[in-house]
N, C-alpha and C positions, 0 to 999 in steps of 0.2 A: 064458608064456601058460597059464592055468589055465581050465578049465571049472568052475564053480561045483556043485558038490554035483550034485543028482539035477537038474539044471536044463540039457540038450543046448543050449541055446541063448544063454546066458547065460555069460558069462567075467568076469574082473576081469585086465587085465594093467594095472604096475606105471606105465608109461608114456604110456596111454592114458587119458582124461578121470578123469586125479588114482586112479588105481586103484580109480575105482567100478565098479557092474557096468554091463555093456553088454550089447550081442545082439554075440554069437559073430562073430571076422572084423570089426567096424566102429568106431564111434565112438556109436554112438546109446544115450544112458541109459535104461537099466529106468526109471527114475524119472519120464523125459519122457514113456512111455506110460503111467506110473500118473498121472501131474500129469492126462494127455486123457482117461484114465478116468474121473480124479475129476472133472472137470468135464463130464461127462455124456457124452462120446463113446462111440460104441458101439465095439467090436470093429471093425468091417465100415468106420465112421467113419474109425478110426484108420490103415487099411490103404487107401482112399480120399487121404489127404493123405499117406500117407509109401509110395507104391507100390511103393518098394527091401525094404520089409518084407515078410516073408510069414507068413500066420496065425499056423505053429506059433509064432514068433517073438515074435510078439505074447502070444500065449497061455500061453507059457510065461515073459515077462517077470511077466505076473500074476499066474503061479505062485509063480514068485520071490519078488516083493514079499508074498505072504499069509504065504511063508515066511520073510520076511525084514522085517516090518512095520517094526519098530522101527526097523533100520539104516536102510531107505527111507524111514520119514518124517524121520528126523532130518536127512536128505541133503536133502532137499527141504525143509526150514524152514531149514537153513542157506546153501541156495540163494537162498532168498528175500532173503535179506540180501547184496547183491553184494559188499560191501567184502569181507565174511568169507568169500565166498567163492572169491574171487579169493586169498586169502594161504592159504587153506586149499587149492585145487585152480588152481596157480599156470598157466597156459597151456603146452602140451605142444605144440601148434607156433607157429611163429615165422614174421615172413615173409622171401621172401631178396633 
């Protein structure tokens, strides 16, 4: 489990959703709060529909991403494309 550079909030472990970054402790992509930013949600929006979240969390995924632009959009156009990204980021759990 690693914490990402200057970013408390933010991790990448190796197992969890294909080793992209996340908020620290969960499952939830930097990328999915950048996707609701870009589509107009506010801050305040975003922590309204995902209540498990908490500001700094949010706030510092956006950090993330300004610092991490490049990795983050490519992550999300790749995303866009399911096939590829399913063979690129193969399902980490299973059901039993």
């Amino acid at each position: 489990m690693s914490t990402v550079g200057e970013h408390p909030y933010v991790e990448q472990r190796p197992n969890v959703q294909g080793g992209r970054p996340v908020i620290k402790g969960g499952r939830f992509l930097v990328s999915s709060i950048v996707q609701d930013y870009r589509r107009g949600r506010s801050v305040e929006e975003i922590l309204r529909e995902f209540p498990q979240l908490r500001p700094a969390e949010v706030h510092d995924a956006l950090s993330y991403y300004y610092d991490h632009q490049a990795e983050i959009d490519r992550e999300i156009a790749e995303l866009m494309d399911l096939d590829a990204a399913m063979r690129r980021y193969p399902p980490t759990l299973f059901p039993t």
